[in-house]
N, C-alpha and C positions, 0 to 999 in steps of 0.2 A: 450271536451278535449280528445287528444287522451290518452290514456293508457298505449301509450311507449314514451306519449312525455319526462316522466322524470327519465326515467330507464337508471342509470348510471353506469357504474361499478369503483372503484377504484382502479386509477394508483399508486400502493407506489414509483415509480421510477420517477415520475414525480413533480418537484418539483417545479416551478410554478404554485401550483396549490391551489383553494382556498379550495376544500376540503382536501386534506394534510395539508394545512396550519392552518385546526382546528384540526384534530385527533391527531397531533403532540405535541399537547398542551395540551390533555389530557394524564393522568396519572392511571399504570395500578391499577386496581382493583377498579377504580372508578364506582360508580351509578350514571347512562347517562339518562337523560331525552331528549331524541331527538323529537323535533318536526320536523312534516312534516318527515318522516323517508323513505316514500315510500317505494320501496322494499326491501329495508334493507342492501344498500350495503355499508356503513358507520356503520351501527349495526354488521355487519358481522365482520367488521375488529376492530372494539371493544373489541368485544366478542371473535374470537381468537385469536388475536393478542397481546391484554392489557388485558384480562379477568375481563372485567366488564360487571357489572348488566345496560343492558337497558331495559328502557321502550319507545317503540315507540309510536306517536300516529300520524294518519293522517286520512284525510277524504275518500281516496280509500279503500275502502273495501278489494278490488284486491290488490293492493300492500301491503296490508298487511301482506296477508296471506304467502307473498315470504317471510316478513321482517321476520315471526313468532318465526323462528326455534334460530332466535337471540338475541330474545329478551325475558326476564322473563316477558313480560306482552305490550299486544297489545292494544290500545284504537281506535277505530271508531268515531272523533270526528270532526266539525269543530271550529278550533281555534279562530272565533271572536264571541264565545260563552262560557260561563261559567260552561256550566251543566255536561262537562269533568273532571272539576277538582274532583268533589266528588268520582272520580276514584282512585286515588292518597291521597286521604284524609289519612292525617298521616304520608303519606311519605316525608325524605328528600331527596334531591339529590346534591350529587357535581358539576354536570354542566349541564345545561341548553345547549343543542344544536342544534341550529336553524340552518342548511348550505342551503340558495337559501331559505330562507320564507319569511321573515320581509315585503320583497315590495308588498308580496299577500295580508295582512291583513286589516283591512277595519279600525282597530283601533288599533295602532303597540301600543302601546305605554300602553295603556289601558290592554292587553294580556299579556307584560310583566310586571307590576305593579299586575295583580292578581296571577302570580308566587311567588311573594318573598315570601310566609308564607311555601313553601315552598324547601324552600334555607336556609344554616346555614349563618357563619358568615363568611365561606373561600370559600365557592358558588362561581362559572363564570358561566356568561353567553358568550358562545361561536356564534359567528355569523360572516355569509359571505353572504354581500349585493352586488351588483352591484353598480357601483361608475357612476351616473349619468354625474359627468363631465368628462367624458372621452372625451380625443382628439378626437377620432370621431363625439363623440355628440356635442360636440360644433362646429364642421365644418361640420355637417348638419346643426344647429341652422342658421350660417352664410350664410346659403344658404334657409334657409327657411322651411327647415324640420323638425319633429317630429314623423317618422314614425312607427307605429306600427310595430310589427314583431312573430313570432310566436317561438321563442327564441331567449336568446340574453339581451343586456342590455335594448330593449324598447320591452321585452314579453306581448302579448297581455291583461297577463292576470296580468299583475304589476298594482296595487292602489297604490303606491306610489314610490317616486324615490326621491333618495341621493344625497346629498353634505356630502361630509369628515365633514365639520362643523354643517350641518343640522340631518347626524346622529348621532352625539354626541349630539345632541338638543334633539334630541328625547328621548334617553338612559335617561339623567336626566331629561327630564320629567315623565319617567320613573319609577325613582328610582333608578337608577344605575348609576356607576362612568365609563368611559372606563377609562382601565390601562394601554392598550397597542391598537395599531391598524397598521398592516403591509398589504401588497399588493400580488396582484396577478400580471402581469404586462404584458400588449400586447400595445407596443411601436410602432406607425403607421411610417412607412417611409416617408424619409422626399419627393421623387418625390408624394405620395398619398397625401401629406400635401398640396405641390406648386398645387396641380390638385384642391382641393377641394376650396384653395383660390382665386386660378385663377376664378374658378365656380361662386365666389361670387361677380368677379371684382375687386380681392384684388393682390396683391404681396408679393409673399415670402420675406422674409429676415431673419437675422442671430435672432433676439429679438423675430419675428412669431415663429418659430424653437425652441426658447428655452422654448417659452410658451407651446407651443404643446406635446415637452418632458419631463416637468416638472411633477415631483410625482406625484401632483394628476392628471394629465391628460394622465398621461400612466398608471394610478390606474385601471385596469378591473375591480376587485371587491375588497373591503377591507373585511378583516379579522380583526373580532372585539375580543377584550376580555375585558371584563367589569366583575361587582363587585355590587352588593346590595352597598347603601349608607349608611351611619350611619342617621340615625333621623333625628338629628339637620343638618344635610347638607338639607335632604330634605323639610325642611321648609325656605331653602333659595334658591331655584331655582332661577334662573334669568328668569325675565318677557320674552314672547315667543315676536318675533321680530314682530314689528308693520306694519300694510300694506304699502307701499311704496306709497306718492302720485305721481300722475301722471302731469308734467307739460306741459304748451301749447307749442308747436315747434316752437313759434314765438317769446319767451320770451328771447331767447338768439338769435335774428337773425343778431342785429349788431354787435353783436362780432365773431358769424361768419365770417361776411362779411368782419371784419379785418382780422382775418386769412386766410382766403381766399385770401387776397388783399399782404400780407406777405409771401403765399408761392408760390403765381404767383411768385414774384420778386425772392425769393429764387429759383424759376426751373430754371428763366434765367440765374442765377449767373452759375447754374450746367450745362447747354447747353454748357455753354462758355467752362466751364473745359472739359466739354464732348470730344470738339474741338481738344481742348489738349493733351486729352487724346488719341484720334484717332491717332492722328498725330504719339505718341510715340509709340503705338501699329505697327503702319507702320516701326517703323525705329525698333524695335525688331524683327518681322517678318525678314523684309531683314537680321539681323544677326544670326536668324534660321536656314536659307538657308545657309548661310555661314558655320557655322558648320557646320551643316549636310554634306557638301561636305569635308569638312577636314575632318570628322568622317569615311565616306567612304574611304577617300584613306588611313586612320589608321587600318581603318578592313580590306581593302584588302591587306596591309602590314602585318598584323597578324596571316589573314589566311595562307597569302605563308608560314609562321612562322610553323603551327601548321602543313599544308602537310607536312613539312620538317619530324616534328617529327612522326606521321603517318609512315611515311617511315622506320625510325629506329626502331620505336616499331614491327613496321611487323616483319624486322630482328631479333629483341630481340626472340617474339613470336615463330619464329623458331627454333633459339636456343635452347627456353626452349621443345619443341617440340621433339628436338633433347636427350636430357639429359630425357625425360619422357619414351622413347620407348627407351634408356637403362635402366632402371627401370622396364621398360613393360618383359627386355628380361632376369631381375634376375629369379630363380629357386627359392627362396622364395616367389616373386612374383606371379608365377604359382601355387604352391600349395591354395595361401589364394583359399577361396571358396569364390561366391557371390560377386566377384569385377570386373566381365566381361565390367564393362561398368563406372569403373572408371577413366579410362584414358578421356573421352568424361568431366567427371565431374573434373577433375583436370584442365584437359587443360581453363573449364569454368573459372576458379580462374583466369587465365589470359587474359581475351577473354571477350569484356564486350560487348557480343552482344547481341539482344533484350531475343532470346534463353538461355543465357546462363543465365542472368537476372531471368527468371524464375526458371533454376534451383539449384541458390545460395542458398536456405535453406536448400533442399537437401544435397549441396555439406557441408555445414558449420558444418552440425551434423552425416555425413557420416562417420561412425568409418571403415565401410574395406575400403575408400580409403585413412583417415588418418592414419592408421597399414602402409599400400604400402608406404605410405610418409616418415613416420618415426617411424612405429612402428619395424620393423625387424632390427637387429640385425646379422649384416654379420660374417665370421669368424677369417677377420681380427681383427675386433673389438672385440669381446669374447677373440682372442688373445692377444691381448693387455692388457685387463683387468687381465687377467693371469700373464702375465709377471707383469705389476706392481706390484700387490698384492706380487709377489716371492722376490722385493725389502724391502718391510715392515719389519721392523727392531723387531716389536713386535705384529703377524697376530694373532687377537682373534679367539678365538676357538664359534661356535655356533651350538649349537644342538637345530635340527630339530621335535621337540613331533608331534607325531602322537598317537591316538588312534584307535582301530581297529576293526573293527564289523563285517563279512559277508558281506564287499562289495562287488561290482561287481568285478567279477576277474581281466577284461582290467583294468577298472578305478584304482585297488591296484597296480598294477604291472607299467602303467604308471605314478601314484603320485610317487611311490619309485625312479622309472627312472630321473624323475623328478628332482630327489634332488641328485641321483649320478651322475648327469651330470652337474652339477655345475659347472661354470669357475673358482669358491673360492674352495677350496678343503678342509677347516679347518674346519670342522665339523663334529658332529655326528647325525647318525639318529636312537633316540629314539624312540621306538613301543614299544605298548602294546595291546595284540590280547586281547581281555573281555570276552573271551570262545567262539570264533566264533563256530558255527554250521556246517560249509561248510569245510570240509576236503582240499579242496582248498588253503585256508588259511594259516595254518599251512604251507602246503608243500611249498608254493611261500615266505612268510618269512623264513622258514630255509632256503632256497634258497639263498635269496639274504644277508642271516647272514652267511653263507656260503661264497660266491664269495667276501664280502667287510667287513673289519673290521672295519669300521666305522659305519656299521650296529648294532643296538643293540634291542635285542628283549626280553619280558618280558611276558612268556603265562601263564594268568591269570585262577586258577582252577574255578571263578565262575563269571559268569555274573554281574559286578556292576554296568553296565550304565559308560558314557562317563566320568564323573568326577572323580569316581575310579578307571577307566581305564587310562584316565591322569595322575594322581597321579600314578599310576604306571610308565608308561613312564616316567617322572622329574626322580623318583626313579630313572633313570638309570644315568640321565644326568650328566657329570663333564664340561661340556662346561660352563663359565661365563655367557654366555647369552643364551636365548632358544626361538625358535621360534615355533609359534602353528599353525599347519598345520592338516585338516582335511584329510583322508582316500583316498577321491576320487577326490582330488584336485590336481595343478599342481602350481609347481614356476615355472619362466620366467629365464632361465641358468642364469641368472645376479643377480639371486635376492641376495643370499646371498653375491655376492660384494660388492653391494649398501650397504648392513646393515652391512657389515665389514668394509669399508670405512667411511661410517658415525661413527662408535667406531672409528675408526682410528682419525677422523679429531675431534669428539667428546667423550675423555675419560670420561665424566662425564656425559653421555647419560644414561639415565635407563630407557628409553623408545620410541620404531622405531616403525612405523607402515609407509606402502606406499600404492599406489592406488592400485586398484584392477581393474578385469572385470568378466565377466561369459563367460562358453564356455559350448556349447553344445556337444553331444556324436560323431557329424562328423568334429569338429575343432574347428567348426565358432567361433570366438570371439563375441562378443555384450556387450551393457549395460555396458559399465564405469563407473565407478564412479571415478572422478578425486576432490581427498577428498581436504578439506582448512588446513591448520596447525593447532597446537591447538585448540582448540574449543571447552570448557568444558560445554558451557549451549546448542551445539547441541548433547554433548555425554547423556547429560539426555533427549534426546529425541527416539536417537537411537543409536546403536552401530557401530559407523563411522571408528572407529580404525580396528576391525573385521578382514579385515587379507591385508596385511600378517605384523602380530601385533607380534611385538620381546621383551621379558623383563628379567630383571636383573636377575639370577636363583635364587642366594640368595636370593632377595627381595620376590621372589615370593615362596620361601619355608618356608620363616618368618611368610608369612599372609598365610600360612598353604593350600597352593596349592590351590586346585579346588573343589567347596563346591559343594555335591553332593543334599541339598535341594536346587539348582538352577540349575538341568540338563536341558538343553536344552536352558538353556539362561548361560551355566556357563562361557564360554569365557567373556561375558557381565558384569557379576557380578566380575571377576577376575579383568577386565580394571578399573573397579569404583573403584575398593579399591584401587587397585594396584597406580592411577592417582593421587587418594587423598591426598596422603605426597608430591606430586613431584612439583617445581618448572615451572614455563613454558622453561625456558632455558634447562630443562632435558628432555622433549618431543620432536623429531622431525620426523619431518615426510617427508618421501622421494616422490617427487612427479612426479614417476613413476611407471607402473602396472607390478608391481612384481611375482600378485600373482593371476591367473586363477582360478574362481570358477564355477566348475563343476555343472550344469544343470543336476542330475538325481533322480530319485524318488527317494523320502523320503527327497530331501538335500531342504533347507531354500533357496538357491540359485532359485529355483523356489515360494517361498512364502511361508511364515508362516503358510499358511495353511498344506504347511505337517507336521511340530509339533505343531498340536492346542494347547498340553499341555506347549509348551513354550512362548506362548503370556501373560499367566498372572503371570510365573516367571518373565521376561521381566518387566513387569509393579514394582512385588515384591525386584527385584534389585535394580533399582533404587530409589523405596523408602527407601530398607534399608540403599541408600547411603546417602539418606537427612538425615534419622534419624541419622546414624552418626557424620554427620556436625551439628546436634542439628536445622536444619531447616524444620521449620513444613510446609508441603504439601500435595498436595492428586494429587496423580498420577493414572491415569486411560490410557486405551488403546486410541488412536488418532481414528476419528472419518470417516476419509479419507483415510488412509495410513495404514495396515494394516501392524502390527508388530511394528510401531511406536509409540510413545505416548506424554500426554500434561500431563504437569506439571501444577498443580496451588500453588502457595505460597502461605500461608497465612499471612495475614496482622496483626498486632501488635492489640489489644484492643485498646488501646488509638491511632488514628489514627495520623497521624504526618499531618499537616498542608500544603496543597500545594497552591501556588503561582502561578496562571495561570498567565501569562504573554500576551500580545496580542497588538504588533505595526498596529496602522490603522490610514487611511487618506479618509474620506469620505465613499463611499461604504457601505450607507446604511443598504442597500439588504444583500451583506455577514456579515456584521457584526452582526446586528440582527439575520440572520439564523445561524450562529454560537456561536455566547451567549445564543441564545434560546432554541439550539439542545444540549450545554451542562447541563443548568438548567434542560431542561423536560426529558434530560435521565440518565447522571448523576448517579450513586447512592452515588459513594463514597463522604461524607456528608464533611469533615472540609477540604475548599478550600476557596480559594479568587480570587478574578479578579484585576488585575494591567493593565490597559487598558493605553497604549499609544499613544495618538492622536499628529499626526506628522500633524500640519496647515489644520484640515478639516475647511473649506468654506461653506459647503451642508449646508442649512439649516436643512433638516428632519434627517441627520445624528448629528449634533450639540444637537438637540434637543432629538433625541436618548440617548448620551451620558448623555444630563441633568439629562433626566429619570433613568437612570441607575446608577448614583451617589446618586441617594438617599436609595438606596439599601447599606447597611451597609459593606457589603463585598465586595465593589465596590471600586475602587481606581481607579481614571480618573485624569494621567499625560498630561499634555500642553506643547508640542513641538516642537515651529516653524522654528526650522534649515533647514537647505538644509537635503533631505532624506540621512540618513546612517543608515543601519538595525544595522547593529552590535553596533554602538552608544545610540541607542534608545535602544538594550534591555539591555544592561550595565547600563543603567539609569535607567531603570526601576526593574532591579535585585536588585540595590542599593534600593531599597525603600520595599523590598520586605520583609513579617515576614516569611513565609512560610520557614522550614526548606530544602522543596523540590520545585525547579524549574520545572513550564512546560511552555516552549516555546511555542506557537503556533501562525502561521500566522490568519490572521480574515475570511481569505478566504476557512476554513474547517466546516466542518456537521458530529458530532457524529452519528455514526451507532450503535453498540453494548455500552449498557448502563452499561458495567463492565470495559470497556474501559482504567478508570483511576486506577481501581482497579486492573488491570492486570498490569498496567505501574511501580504504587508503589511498587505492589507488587519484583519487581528487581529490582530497584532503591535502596530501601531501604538497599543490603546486600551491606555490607562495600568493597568488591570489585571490585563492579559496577560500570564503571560512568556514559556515555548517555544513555539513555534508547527511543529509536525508535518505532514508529506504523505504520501499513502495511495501505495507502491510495491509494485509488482510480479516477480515472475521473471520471466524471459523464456519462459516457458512462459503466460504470462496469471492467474500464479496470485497471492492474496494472500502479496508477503512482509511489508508493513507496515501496521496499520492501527492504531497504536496500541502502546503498552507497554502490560500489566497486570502490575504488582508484584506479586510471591508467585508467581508462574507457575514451575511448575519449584525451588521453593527461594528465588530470587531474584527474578527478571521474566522476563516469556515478552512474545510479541508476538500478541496478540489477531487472531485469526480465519485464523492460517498457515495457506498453502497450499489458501485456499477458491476455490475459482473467482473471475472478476474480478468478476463483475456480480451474485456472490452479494448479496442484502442483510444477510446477516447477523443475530444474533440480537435480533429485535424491531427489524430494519429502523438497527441501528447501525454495517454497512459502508457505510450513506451517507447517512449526518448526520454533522454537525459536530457536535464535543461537546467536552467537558472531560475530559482525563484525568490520570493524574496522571505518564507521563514520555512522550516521544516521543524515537524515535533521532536521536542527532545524526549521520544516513548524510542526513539534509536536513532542519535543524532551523533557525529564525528565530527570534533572539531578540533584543531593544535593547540595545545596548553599555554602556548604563547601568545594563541589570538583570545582564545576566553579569557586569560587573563589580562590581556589588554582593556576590555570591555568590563572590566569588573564582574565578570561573574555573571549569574543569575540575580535578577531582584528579588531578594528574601523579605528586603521592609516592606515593597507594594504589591509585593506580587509572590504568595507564599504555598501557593496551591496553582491557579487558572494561568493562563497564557504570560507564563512568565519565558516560556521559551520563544513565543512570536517575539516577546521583545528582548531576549538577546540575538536573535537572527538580526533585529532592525537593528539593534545596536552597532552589528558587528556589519550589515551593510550600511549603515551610516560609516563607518571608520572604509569603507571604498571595497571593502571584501565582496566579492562575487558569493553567495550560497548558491547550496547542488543538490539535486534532487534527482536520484539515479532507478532505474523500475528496475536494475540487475542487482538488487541484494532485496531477497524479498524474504518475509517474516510472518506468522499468524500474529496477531496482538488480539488477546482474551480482555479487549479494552473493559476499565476500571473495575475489573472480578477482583482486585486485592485491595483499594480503597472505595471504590462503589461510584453510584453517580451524587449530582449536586441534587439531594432529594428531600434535603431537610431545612429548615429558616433558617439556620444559623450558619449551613455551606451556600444556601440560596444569597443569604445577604454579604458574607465574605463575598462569593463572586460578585454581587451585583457592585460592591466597593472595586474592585479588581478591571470592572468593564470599565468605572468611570475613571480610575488613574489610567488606563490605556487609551481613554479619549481624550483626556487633558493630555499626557505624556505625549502621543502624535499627533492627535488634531485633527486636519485636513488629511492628512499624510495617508489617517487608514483609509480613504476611499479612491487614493491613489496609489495601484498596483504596479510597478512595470512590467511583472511576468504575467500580467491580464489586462485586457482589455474593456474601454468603458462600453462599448458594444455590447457586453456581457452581464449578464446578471448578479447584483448583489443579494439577491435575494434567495436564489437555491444555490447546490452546490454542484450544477451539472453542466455548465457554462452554455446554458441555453440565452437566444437573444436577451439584450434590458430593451425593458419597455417601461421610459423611453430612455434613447442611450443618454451615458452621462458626457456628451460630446461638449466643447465649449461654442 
């Protein structure tokens, strides 16, 4: 035998597979008695992955010595001998695992019966055999074969081979019970099938087909889990199955002959229909032909149709051509830098040629040719906003705080310019120099306190770092409201309009913050951040408001200005307190970049790593905000994103009772891997399952659920209506004890085993209501990270199909945040806010986005939803009911979009966890063009 015939490595991404299909099943810190272990690459992933204690044992000497490093203890033995065990002597083990042995052994049965003294009373025995009746093997049998092979289901070196019911025969002859037994699955085609029939002289048909596809003969190898029997069972084995006799072929030879003689006469009956049948196939043909000729002169009527248009679109295309290169010939337009070649990329926006095709990701996330589009700001337009504002009956006054250190001299003198060239003129600019070192300094602030009396300067006799230098600036303020503005930073001549306009149109505002970007030392803009409206569970992640962030003066000289043990994170610490009294109606956020953040050493603008000592203020803010709200947490630095961070909640002692929910119809395969993927990782302990079976048929899935009902925690509802999602989990909620609902389709695979302890964990605060988990395809790509309404018409799913580990735009594939719906394919919500909200809509909404609209329901009723990337899932999306691929789910849905356009209106193209900046049109929140600004 060769040496690498059985050197395998293990695929964890691979899920068909019968080695996955036992390691999954173990549980960590368990002691693994692997047989036949070979080189140990099953022991490997044991041992780092679930940290348990193996003992290998096999008869290669050589593969052992690879398995060694994995295992606490090697044995050199052949398993249809006993003198191995005295190795083991004393020892117990939790599971027995045999992957690819059972059909070596020369006495399977006898091997596993001298284990049990070594198994307690909650022992498995884990095993993956080849399933002798596979479709293959029986359509070689049909042809005459049994051929040996040198791997594979007929291995040269297999003594023995299986039946689904012959391995269970063994097991309790055995000793042991199976409890479960699932599949690996290699399904033959059905032309491989018609070939191998035809081979034998046989014919396909629809009944051959179903035989060949059937469970067990698409079974490659089964996947056992079995159980030591109790005593008294094992003294009632049933007798092993008697030899079959063999009878003469001539015993039945006249009843043959009748049937023989019945189905002659039957072919003729079908020759005659044949005739029939010919004939009508004739007079359909002739009305193929028919069509097809009216088809043609309908497309050649269409096409003239479509040149027409062709035609005018060329014109159109010109036009816009026309209207780009006056744009090309503005003097704003010539300064940007680094836009030489965005006219080629704008013109692509309308030009759908194979070239411009490739260059649409480009264009979509191209910020200098969106600034050329609609970032500048003409001086008619700045004029205008001047004139209005000189109408205002009652124009708030807003001062401008700066703090001041030794900056660069340009970067001081243009922030100041900055702010004196305002198209709003009602304001003051508060400084406080901290004892600058640079002679510079001084002279350029009395400078310009000097030439403007709206200048006000405050020089500080000692160095006290940013926060005492703050507090000096406010010191000066009489402005109502005050805006925080770093040293070497720049506002946009608008900005303070925008935030005196929003006072204007909002007296009761006590809190403005708008988008931002970074600019480097030669102009360039970059890096937007086009922020969402409130969003209090992504402010505990990072500091989103940051600038240019406006707040009440009063309020903020109440909570006693700017705490100087949070320098470097104290903007951060100011927004947390400052937010914590406030309403959401008193937050808004202006969603335009108001405010340039200068790119130069030392500034945060370049990353956190230039104030290392402000990464674990950062962390310290935010904890002391929980502890505030009296919610216990532990906040640590984010593990990707650097300056960011993860929150974990913790969970009550007595843990509150969840109610898994799960509508399914057949689908075997997913529903077992997802009942079984939340049992084996799971930790959080007091749950239930409400399983609603909508009319399954399958036998091995019927019988699934039998199994599963006698599991105490189990609840298995009987549902044979016409399919309505949203009816089924209405029904199934109503039966439910758990105080907390989780939704989930049948068709998901728990990944991370803290998964529902991360879910509870925001579920449970009383102003939460959905609570959402970040899923995958089976390919590793984003399927879930979020709903955004307006996506597509209706709601799309934020950041589809991005790689897993992508972070996303401005780092929001992995922060928790607020959004405004999450899919109910694994959605958590308390039984007392669903049923506040009435449910899901089953009358309008019985299939498609009936979950965006109980998310909006239940944020209309003032609930926060939550959308968290630390409970993550595969979702095998619609493998159990399919996609919308037929008229009759085409037109349900298309009924379904348009009560979601009447039901909210205007409402779906206003997001608050998105911004109009952003596109409604894909789902990777690249720029809109153009934005949906007012």
């Amino acid at each position: 035998m060769s040496k690498n015939k059985y050197q395998f490595t293990l695929d964890t991404t691979e899920k068909n597979d019968s080695h996955m299909g036992l390691v999954t099943r173990i549980k960590p810190n368990q002691r693994v008695l692997e047989l036949g272990c070979s080189s140990g690459y099953l022991s490997k992933f044991l041992q780092q992955d679930l940290a348990c204690e193996v003992v290998g044992v096999d008869i290669d000497s050589h593969a052992l010595q690879q398995a060694a490093p994995f295992c606490v203890q090697t044995i050199v033995a052949d398993l249809d001998t006993e003198t191995w065990l005295t190795e083991i002597q004393g020892q117990q083990f939790d599971v027995v695992l045999c992957a690819d042995v059972l059909e070596h052994l020369k006495n399977t049965a006898a091997m596993l019966a001298s284990l049990k003294p070594f198994l307690h009373a909650d022992s498995c025995l884990l095993a993956s055999v080849p399933n002798v009746a596979h479709a293959s093997i029986r359509l070689e049998l049909l042809q005459g074969h049994f051929d040996y092979e040198s791997l594979g289901l007929l291995d040269d070196t297999h003594l023995h081979f299986y039946t689904r019911d012959g391995l269970i025969a063994m097991l309790m002859q055995a000793g042991y019970v199976c409890c479960d037994i699932s599949y690996s699955i290699q399904d033959l085609a059905d032309e491989a099938i018609d070939q191998h029939l035809k081979n034998s002289g046989l014919k396909s048909s629809d009944k051959a087909l179903e035989l060949f596809h059937a469970p067990d003969a698409v079974a490659y190898q089964f996947i056992i889990e079995a159980r030591p029997a109790q005593s008294e069972l094992v003294q009632h084995l049933p007798q092993a199955l008697s030899p079959k006799p063999l009878v003469s072929s001539g015993v039945f030879y006249g009843e043959k002959q009748e049937k023989i003689a019945g189905l002659e006469q039957q072919l003729g009956i079908e020759r005659e229909h044949n005739t029939h049948h010919q004939k009508h196939v004739f007079q359909l043909e002739e009305r193929i032909v028919s069509l097809e000729q009216q088809l043609n002169t309908d497309l050649s009527s269409q096409v003239a149709h479509l040149q027409k248009e062709v035609a005018y679109l060329s014109v159109d295309t010109q036009r816009l051509e026309q209207v780009l290169q006056r744009v090309h010939n503005k003097f704003s337009y010539r300064i940007v830098r680094g836009v030489k070649n965005a006219s080629k990329r704008l013109i692509g926006l309308f030009s759908k040629t194979e070239k411009s095709d490739q260059q649409q990701p480009v264009v979509f996330f191209d910020y200098d040719a969106w600034l050329v589009a609609y970032g500048d700001l003409d001086k008619q337009e700045l004029s205008a906003f001047k004139q209005e504002a000189k109408t205002w009956q009652s124009a708030p006054k807003i001062a401008v705080l700066m703090p001041v250190y030794n900056p660069d001299k340009a970067c001081l003198v243009n922030a100041i310019e900055s702010v004196l060239s305002q198209t709003y003129g009602n304001f003051e600019l508060c400084i406080a120099d901290d004892a600058s070192t640079e002679s510079y300094v001084h002279k350029a602030l009395q400078s310009f306190m000097e030439k403007d009396n709206r200048v006000k300067v405050i020089f500080r006799e000692q160095n006290g770092h940013i926060s005492a230098a703050s507090n000096s600036a406010l010191s000066l303020v009489e402005a109502d409201y005050v805006a925080l503005m770093d040293h070497d930073d720049l506002l946009t001549p608008d900005a303070l309009y925008w935030v005196a306009k929003t006072i204007q149109q909002n007296p009761d505002v006590q809190l403005i913050y708008s988008d931002e970007d970074k600019m480097d030392l030669q102009g360039k803009r970059y890096a937007p951040y086009f922020k969402p409206d409130w969003n209090p569970e992504l402010l505990l992640s990072h500091n989103y408001i940051c600038h240019l962030g406006v707040y009440k003066t009063e309020q903020v000289k109440a909570l006693g200005g700017f705490d100087s043990a949070f320098d470097g994170a104290q903007d951060y610490d100011l927004a947390l307190r400052y937010a914590a009294e406030l309403k959401t109606g008193q937050i808004i956020h202006i969603p335009r970049v108001l405010y340039h953040w200068r790119a130069v050493a030392g500034s945060t603008a370049n990353g956190v790593q230039e104030k290392p000592y402000a990464e674990t203020r950062i962390a310290r803010a935010v904890a002391s905000a929980l502890e505030r709200k009296q919610r216990p947490a532990k906040v640590s630095a984010h593990k990707q994103l650097p300056g960011a961070l993860r929150v974990r909640y913790c969970l009550p002692k007595d843990l509150p009772l969840v109610s898994i929910v799960i509508p399914t119809r057949n689908g075997f395969h997913l529903l077992h891997r997802c009942i079984e993927s939340i049992i084996a990782k799971t930790i959080y302990a007091n749950y239930e399952f409400i399983i609603i079976d909508n009319g399954s048929d399958d036998l091995v899935t019927l019988r699934y659920l039998q199994r599963l009902q006698e599991n105490p925690r189990v609840t298995i509802i009987h549902d044979d209506s016409p399919f309505n999602y949203a009816a089924l989990n209405n029904k199934a909620v109503a039966e439910a004890k758990g105080e907390i609902i989780a939704l989930l389709n049948n068709d998901l695979e728990v990944i991370n085993a803290d998964w529902l302890d991360e879910m509870v964990s925001h579920v449970i605060h009383p102003e939460v209501g959905a609570v959402g988990a970040k899923l995958y395809y089976p390919d590793d790509t984003i399927q879930h990270a979020g709903v955004i309404v307006g996506l597509g018409g209706v709601a799309g799913h934020s950041h589809k199909h991005s790689p897993r580990d992508n972070p996303g735009y401005c780092g929001r594939l992995l922060l928790a945040q607020n959004l405004s719906a999450v899919t109910a394919a694994c959605l958590l919500v308390r039984k007392e806010v669903f049923d506040a909200v009435g449910g899901f809509d089953e009358q309008n909404l019985s299939v498609a986005f009936n979950d965006v609209d109980l998310c909006l329901r239940i944020q209309e009723k003032g609930f926060h939803n939550v959308w968290t990337p630390y409970a993550e899932m595969y979702h095998y999306e619609s493998a159990s009911r399919g996609y919308e691929d037929t008229p009759k789910k085409q037109a349900r849905f298309n009924k379904e979009v348009a009560y979601m356009k009447q039901r909210w209106g205007e409402g779906l193209l206003i997001d608050p966890a998105y911004n109009p900046n952003l596109t409604l049109d894909r789902e990777d929140f690249s720029f809109a063009w153009p934005p949906r600004k007012a």
